[in-house]
C-alpha positions as CSV (number, residue, x, y, z in Angstrom):
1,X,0.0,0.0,0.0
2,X,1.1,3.4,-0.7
3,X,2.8,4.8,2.9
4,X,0.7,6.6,5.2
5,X,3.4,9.2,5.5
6,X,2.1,10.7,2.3
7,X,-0.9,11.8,3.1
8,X,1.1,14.1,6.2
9,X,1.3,17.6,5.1
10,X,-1.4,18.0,3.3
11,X,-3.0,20.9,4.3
12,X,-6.6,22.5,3.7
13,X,-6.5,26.1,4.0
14,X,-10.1,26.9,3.7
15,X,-11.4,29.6,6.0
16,X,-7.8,30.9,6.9
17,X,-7.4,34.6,7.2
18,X,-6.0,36.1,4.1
19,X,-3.8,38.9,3.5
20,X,-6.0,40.9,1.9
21,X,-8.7,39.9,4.9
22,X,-5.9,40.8,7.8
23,X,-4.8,44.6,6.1
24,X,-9.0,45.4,5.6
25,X,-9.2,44.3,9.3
26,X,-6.3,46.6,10.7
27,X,-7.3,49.5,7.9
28,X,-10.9,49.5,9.8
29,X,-9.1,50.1,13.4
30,X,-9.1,54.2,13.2
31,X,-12.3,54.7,12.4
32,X,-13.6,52.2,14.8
33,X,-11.4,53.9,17.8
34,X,-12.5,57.8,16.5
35,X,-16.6,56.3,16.7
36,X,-15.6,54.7,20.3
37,X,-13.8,58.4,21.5
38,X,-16.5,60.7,20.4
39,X,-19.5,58.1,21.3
40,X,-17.9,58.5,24.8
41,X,-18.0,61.9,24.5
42,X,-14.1,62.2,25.1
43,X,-10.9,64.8,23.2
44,X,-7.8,63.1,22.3
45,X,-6.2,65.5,25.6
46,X,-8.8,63.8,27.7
47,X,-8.4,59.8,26.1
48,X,-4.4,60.9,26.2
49,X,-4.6,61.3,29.9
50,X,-6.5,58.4,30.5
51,X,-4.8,55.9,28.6
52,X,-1.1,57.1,29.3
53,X,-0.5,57.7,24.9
54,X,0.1,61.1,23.3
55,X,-2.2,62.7,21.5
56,X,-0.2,62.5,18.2
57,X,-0.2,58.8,18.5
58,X,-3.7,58.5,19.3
59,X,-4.7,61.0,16.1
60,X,-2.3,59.2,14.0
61,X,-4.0,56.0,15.3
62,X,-7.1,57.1,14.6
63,X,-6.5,58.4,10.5
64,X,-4.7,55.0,10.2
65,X,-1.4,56.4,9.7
66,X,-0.2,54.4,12.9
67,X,0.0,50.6,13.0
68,X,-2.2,49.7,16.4
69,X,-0.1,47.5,18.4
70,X,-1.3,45.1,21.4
71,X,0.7,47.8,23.3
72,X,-1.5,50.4,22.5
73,X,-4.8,48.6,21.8
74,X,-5.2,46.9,25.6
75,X,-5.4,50.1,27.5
76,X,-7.6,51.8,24.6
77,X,-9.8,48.3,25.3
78,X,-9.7,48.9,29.3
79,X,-10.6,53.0,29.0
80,X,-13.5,52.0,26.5
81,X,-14.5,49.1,28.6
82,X,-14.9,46.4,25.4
83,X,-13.3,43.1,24.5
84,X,-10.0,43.5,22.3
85,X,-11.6,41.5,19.5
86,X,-14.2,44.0,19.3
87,X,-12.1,46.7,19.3
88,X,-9.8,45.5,16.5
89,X,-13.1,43.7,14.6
90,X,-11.4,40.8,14.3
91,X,-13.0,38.5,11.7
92,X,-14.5,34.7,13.8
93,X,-11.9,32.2,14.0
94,X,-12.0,29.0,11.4
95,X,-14.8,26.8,11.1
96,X,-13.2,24.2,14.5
97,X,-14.9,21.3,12.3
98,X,-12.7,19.0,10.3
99,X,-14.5,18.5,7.2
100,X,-13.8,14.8,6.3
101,X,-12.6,14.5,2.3
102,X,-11.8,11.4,1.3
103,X,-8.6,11.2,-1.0
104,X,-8.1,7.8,-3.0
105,X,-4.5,7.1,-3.7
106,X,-3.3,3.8,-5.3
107,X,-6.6,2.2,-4.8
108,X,-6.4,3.2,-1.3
109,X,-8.9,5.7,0.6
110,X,-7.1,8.0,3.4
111,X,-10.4,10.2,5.2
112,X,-7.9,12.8,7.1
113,X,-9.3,13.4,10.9
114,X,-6.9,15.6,12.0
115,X,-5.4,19.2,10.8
116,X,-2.0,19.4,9.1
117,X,0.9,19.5,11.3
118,X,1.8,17.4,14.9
119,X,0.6,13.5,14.7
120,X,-1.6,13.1,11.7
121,X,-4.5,10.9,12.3
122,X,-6.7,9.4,8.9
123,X,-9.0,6.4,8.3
124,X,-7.6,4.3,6.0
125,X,-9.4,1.3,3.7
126,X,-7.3,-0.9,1.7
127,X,-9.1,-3.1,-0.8
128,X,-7.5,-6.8,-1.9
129,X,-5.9,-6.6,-4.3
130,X,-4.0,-8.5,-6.9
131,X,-1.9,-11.7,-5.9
132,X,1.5,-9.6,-6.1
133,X,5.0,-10.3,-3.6
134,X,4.4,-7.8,-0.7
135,X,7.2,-4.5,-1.4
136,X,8.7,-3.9,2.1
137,X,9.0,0.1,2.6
138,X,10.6,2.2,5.1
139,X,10.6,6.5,5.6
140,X,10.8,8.6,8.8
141,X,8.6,8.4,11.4
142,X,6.4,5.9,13.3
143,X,2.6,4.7,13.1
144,X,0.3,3.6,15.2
145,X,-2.5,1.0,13.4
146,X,-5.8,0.2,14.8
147,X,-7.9,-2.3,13.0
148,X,-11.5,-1.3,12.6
149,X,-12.6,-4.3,10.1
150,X,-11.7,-7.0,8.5
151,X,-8.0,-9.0,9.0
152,X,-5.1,-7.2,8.6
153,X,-1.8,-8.3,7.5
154,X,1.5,-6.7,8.9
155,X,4.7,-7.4,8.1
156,X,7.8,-6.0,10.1
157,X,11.0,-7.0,8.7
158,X,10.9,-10.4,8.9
159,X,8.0,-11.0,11.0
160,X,4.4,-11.5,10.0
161,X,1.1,-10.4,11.7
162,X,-2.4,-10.7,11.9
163,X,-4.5,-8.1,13.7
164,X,-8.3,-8.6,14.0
165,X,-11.0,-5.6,14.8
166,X,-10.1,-4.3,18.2
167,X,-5.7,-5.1,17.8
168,X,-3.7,-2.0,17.5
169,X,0.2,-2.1,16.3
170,X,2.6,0.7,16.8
171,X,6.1,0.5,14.8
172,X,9.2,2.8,14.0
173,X,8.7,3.2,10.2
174,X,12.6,2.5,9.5
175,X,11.8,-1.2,9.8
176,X,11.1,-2.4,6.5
177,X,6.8,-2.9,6.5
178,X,4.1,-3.8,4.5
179,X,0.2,-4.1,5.8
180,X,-2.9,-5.1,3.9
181,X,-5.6,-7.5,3.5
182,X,-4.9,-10.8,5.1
183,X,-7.9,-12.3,3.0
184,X,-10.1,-11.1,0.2
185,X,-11.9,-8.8,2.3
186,X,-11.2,-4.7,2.7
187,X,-9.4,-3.8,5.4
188,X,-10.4,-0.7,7.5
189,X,-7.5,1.2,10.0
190,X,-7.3,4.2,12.1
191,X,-3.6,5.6,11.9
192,X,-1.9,8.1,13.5
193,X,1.2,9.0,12.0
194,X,4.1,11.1,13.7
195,X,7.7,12.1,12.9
196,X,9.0,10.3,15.9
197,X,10.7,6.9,15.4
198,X,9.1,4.5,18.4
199,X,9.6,0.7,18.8
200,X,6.9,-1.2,18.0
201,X,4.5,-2.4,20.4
202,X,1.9,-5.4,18.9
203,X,-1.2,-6.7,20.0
204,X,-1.8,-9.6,17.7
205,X,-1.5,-13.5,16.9
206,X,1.8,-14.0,15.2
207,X,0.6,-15.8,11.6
208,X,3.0,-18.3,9.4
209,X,4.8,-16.4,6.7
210,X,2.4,-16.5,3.7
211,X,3.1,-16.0,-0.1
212,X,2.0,-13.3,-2.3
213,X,-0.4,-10.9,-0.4
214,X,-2.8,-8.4,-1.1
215,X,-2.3,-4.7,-1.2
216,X,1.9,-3.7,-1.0
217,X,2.8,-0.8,1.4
C-alpha cells in the first residue's frame, strides 16, 4: 500500500485569514477607535490622559497612519470598557470542524481526521488486491494502526502479523513494513502517524509467513 506518511502535510487552507482579509481588518481600526472616543464623548487630551498615549499617537491611530499594536490597543480596550476582538473587529476564528474529504490514492482511501501539522490521524481502507510479492518500505517516522474491520496483514522485517477488529500495532517506520488484507476482504484502519521513530509495540496473533499478499505498502 502506498505509505501513510504521504498523506502528512497535506493541508486544507479553507477559512484561513487572508492577506487581503488581515490589512481590511487593521485598515478599519481608526475609524472604529475615533466612533468609540467621540461616542464616549471624550478629546484626544482627555483619552491621552486616561490611557497614558500622546495625543499624536492617538490622532495618527485614529487616521490609520499608525499601526495599532497590542501595546497600545489593551489600555484603549480597558478605557473604553470592550473586548479586544471588538475593538480590532477581528474577523471569527476557522470553522473548528474538520471536514472529512476522502482522497483515494493507489486504490487506497485516506479520510484525514486531523489538521496538518503534529501527529496526523486518517481512516484508511485498503481493498484486496492483486496476488503480487508484498514490497517492504521504510521512511521517517512511526505509526500507530488500529484495526476497525476485516484481518489485517502486517509485516515487520521479517516477521508476519495478523490483527483482528479491536488489535492495534505501533512501529518505527525505519523497519522495512508492509500491511494489507490478510484475505479477500477490505481492510479498514485508524492511523496516526508522527515524525517520531518508536519501537513497535503489537497486540496480535503471530501468523506463518504467507506468499504473495494483497495490497503492497
Amino acid at each position: 500500500m502506498a505509505d501513510t506518511a504521504d498523506t502528512a502535510g497535506e493541508e486544507d487552507t479553507a477559512g484561513q485569514p487572508s492577506k487581503n482579509t488581515k490589512d481590511g481588518v487593521l485598515a478599519a481600526v481608526g475609524p472604529r477607535l475615533r466612533e468609540l472616543r467621540r461616542r464616549h464623548g471624550m478629546t484626544l487630551a482627555e483619552l491621552a490622559e486616561r490611557t497614558g498615549i500622546n495625543e499624536s499617537t492617538l490622532s495618527r491611530l485614529e487616521g490609520g497612519t499608525r499601526k495599532p499594536t497590542l501595546e497600545l490597543l489593551l489600555p484603549l480596550a480597558e478605557v473604553h470598557a470592550v473586548p479586544l476582538d471588538e475593538l480590532v473587529g477581528a474577523p471569527r476564528t476557522g470553522d473548528p470542524r474538520i471536514h472529512l474529504r476522502p482522497v483515494t490514492r493507489d486504490g487506497l482511501t485516506y479520510v484525514p481526521l486531523s489538521r496538518p501539522g503534529g501527529v496526523q490521524a486518517h481512516k484508511l481502507l485498503i481493498p484486496p488486491g492483486p496476488d503480487t510479492e508484498p514490497i517492504l518500505r521504510t521512511h521517517e517516522g512511526f505509526e500507530w494502526l488500529y484495526v476497525l474491520a476485516g484481518r489485517l496483514r502486517l509485516i515487520l522485517g521479517e516477521r508476519t502479523l495478523v490483527l483482528k477488529p479491536g488489535e492495534a500495532a505501533e512501529f518505527d517506520t525505519h523497519v522495512p513494513h508492509w500491511l494489507g488484507p490478510d484475505d479477500h476482504r477490505t481492510v479498514e484502519l485508524l492511523v496516526l502517524f508522527g515524525h517520531q521513530g518508536e519501537r513497535a509495540h503489537l497486540r496480535a496473533r503471530q501468523g506463518p509467513a504467507r506468499g504473495p499478499g494483497d495490497g503492497a505498502a
